[in-house]
N, C-alpha and C positions, 0 to 999 in steps of 0.2 A: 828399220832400226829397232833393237829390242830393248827392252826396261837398261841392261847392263852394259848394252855393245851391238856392232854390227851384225847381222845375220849372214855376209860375207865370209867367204873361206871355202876351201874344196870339200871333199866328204869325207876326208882320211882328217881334216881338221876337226870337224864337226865331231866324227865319232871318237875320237881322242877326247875331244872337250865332253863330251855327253856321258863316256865312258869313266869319266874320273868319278864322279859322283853315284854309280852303280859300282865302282869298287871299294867304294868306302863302305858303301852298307855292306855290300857283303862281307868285306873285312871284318867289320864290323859284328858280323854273324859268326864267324869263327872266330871271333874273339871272344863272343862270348861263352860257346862253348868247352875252347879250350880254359878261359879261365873258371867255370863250372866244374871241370875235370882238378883241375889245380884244388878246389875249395873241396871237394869231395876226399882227394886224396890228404891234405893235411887233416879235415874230421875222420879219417875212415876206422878208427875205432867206431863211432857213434854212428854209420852210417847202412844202414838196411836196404840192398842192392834191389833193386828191381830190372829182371833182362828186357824187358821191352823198350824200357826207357835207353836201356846202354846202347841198345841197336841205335835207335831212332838217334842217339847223340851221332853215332857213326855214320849212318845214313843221312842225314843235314849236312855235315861236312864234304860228303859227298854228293849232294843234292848240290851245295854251296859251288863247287870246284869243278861241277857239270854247266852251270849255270854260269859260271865264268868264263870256262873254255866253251863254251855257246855262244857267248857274247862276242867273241873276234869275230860272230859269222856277220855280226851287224856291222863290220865294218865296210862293206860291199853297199851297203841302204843309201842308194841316192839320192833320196830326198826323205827328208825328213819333219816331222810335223810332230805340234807340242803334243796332241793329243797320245799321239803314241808310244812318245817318249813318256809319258803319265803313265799309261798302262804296264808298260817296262820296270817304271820307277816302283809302281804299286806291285806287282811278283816281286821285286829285291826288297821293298818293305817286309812283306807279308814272310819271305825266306827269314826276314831277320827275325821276325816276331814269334817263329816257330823255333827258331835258336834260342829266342830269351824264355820260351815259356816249357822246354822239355826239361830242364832240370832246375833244381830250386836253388833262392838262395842262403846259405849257409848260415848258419846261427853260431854266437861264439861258444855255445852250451848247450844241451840236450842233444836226443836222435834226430837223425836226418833220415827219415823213410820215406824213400823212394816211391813206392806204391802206392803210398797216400798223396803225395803229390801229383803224381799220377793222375790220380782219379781224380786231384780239384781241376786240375786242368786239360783232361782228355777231351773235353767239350772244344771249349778253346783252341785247341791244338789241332785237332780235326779237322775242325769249322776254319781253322786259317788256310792246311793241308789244301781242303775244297778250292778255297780263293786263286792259292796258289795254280793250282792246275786251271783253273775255269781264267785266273789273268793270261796265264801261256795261251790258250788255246783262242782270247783274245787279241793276243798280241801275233798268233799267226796270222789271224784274219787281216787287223791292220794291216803290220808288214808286205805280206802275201794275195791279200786280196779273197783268199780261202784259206781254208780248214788244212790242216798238217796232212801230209799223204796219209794213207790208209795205219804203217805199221808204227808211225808215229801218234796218229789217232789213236791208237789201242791200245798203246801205253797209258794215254792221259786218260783214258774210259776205265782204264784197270785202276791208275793212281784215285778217281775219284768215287769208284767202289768199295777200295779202301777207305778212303776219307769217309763214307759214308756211313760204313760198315764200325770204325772208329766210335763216330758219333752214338751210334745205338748200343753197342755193346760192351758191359763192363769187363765181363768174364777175360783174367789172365791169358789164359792158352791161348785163346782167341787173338789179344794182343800182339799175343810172342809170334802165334803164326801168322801174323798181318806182317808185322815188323821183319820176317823172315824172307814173306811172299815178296816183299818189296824190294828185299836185298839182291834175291833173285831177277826178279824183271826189269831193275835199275840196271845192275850187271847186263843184262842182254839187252837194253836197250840202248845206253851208253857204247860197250859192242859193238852194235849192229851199225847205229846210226851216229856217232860221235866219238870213233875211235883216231879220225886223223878230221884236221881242218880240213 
């Protein structure tokens, strides 16, 4: 018996019930960025674009909606245990908290510079990027009992060379072509390995 109810039910119950509270955060996460986008566009006299950041909005939503259509695969996990449901829970955190921290919040007066935001939060934003990828590649272990096959491996080894790469380096371009590089290998990775359930 657990704190709220029975532990009883089949595994299509279970992952309907587990699954409701991993679609609110991530709902959650494109809520906030769409409403980011919304606040950007009523300032956008006052506001000073920065492209890395505009990907990175793009790429989250996308990040968001990979990570939702990946979630039906748990619906198959025949047993299930808190601990790993924790580490599940903490990637859908960590998603959100990179939605809340790529773009800023809006002030009702002055400039909104993108760039400078930017750079208070590159740190931050990286360093969660990192989590992100290092809980997935946790949560294959649980689930799986091993490490993601090889081309899905090399996805997450590239995602946290970026993340790494994020963390150390301020320089613009740099940015743009991280933000770029990722569009790219998201795309072919998505593709490759998550274009049908």
């Amino acid at each position: 018996m657990g704190l709220l109810g029975s532990e009883r039910g089949g595994a299509d119950d279970r992952f309907e019930y587990l699954s409701v509270l991993l679609s609110v955060i991530l709902g959650l996460a494109i809520t906030q960025i769409l409403e980011g986008y919304r606040a950007l566009l009523l300032a956008r006299a006052r506001v000073r674009l920065h492209w890395p950041t505009l990907l990175w909005t793009v790429l989250l939503l996308l990040f968001v909606a990979q990570s939702w259509w990946a979630s039906f695969g748990l619906e198959r996990q025949g047993e299930w245990r808190f601990t790993t449901f924790l580490v599940i829970l903490l990637q859908m955190g960590l998603t959100y908290l990179l939605a809340a921290l790529v773009l800023p919040d809006v002030p009702e007066a002055g400039a909104v510079d993108l760039t400078a935001h930017f750079e208070r939060q590159r740190r931050p934003f990286f360093f969660c990027l990192l989590l992100v990828v290092l809980t997935s590649l946790a949560k294959e272990w649980m689930l799986d009992g091993r490490l993601p096959e090889p081309l899905n491996l090399g996805f997450h080894v590239l995602l946290m060379g970026v993340a790494v790469t994020g963390l150390i380096v301020r320089r613009t371009t740099v940015h743009l072509a991280l933000a770029l590089f990722v569009a790219v290998i998201f795309g072919a990775y998505v593709g490759v390995l998550f274009a049908r359930l």
